[in-house]
C-alpha positions in Angstrom: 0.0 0.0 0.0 1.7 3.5 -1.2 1.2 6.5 1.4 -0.2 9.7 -0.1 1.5 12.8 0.9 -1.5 16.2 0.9 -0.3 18.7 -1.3 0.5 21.2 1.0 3.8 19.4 1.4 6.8 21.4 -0.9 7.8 18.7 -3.2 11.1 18.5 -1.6 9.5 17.3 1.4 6.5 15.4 0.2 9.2 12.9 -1.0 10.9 12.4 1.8 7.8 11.7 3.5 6.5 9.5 1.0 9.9 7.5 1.5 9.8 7.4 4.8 5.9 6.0 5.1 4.5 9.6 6.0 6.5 10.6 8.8 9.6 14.0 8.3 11.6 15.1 11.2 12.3 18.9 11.8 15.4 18.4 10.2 14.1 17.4 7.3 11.4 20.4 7.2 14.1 22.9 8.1 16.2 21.6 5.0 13.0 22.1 2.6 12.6 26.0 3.5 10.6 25.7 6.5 11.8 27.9 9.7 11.0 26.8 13.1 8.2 29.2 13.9 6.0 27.8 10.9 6.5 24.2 11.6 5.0 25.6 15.2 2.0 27.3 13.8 1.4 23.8 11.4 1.5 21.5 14.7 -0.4 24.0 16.8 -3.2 24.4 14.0 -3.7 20.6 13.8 -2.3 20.6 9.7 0.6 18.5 11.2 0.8 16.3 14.1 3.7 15.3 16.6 4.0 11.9 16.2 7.4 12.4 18.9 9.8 14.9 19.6 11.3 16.1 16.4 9.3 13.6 14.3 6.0 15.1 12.0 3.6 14.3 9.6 0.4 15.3 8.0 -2.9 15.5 9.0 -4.6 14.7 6.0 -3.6 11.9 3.2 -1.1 10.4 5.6 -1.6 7.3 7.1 -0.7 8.5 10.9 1.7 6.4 12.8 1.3 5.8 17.1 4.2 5.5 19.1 5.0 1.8 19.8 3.8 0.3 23.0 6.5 0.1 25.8 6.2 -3.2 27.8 8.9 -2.1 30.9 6.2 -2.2 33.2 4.6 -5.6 32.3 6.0 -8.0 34.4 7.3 -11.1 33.0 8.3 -14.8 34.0 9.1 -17.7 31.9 5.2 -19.2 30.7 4.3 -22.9 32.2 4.7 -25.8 30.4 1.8 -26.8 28.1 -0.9 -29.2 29.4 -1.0 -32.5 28.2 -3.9 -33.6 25.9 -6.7 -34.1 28.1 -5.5 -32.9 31.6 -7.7 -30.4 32.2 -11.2 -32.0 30.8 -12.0 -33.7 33.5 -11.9 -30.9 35.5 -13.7 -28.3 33.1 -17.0 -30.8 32.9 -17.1 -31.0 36.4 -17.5 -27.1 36.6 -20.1 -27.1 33.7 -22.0 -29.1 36.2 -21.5 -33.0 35.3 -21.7 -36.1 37.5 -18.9 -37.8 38.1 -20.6 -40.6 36.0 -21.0 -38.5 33.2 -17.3 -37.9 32.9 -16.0 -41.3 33.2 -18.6 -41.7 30.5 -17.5 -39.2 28.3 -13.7 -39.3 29.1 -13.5 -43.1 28.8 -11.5 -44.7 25.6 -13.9 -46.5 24.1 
């Protein structure tokens, strides 16, 4: 899927974005004519957005990119193994409400 950059992007910079998925740093704005104080009034009017600090892109005809998630706070372990076939069954019918009679019959080989 191609990104489309709005128009309102100088050419310069439109394909820098469009290489980069949407996104221009200030950097990158700064090099195609823009001074600091415009790329302010374009993020404080809503025509850009802050993705991050430094990091732009359109509001319109960009596909607009979220921060990725940050998992330092999730705590973490090594998982348990995996239950054998069957080792749980027993136990899930008798919460559904069975009889013991009911899951012999229904857990039996035969």
């Amino acid at each position: 899927m191609t990104s489309r950059v709005a128009l309102s992007l100088p050419p310069q910079l439109a394909a820098v974005a469009a290489a980069q998925g949407g996104p221009f740093t200030t950097a990158q704005a700064l090099t195609a004519g823009f001074d600091e104080r415009e790329i302010y009034r374009l993020m404080k009017s809503g025509i850009w957005v802050r993705l991050r600090r430094g990091v732009y892109a359109e509001r319109e005809g960009v596909l607009q990119a979220a921060p990725a998630p940050r998992f330092s706070k999730t705590p973490g372990g090594a998982p348990g193994s995996v239950p054998a076939r069957g080792e749980h069954g027993a136990d899930i019918l008798r919460s559904i409400g069975l009889s013991p009679a009911e899951i012999t019959r229904l857990l039996s080989p035969d």
